[in-house]
N, C-alpha and C positions, 0 to 999 in steps of 0.2 A: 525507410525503415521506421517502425513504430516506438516510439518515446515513452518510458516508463519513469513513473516519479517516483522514487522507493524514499519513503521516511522511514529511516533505521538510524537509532541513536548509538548501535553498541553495531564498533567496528569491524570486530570479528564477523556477526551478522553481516553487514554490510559485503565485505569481502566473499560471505558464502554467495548472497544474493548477485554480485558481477561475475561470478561464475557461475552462475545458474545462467543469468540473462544474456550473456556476452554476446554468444553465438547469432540470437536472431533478434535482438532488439537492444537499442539505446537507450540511456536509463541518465539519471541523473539523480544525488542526493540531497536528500533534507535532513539533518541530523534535529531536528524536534518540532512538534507539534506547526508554532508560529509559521518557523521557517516554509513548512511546508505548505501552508496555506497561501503564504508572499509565492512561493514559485508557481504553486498552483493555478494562483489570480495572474502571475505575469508570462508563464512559460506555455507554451504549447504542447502537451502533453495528452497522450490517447487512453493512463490507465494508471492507477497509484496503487502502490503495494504502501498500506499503512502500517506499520508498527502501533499499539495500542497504549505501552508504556512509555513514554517518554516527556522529556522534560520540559520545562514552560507550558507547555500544552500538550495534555495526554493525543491521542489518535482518535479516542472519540469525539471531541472538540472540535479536534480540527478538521475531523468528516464532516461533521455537521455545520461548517462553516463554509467547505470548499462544496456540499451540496447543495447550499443556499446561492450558489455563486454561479456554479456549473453543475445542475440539476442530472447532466445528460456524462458526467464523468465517471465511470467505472470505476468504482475502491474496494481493494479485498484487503482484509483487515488479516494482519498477520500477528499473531500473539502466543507466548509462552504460554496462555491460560487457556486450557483445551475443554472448557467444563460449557455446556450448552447456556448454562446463564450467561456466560462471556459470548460467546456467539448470539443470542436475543439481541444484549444489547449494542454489541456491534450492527448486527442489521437495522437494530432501532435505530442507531445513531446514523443511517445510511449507506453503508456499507454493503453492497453488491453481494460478495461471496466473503468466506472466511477459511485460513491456512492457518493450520496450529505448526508453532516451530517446536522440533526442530524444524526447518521444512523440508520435504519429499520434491527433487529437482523436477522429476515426470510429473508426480502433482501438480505441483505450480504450474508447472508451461503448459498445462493443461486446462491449467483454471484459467490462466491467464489468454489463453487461445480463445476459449470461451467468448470472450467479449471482445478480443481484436484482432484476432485468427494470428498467423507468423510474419 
């Protein structure tokens, strides 16, 4: 089964996201920026769902570090902020594809299939 890194700092988020993913894939959390760049570099993982606001180190940082690291890992940046400047710079900052929250469950595992099928 294929391994999702979801950085999501706010809980309730988080809680949506294990029941979006539950079904066909394993996940594991990063509650901010650092953290998730540490599991990134140490975890075996096929695909990150980044949240882009978060703390110690926003989601853009920490793309930009984890594709310095792993060129070839799949990150869709997920953000409250649905306006195409936030999407630029999410891609700028490396980031594969982009989900505006709330999120749409068929969305996601859609976008998410995209890059590591079910």
């Amino acid at each position: 089964m294929k391994t999702i890194l979801v950085a999501e700092d706010n809980d309730s988020n988080y809680i949506l996201m294990t029941y979006i993913l539950k079904r066909d894939y394993q996940f594991q959390r990063a509650q901010n920026g650092v953290e998730a760049v540490e599991l990134a570099n140490t975890g075996n993982f096929d695909l990150v769902l980044m949240d882009i606001k978060m703390p110690l180190m926003d989601g853009l940082e920490a793309t930009t570090k984890i594709k310095e690291a792993h060129p070839d890992l799949p990150i869709i940046a997920l953000t409250a902020n649905a306006f195409d400047s936030d999407r630029q710079l999410a891609i700028k900052a490396g980031c594969d594809d982009f989900l505006s929250k709330p999120v749409n469950s068929e969305k996601c595992l859609s976008t998410i299939a995209k890059f590591i099928g079910k």
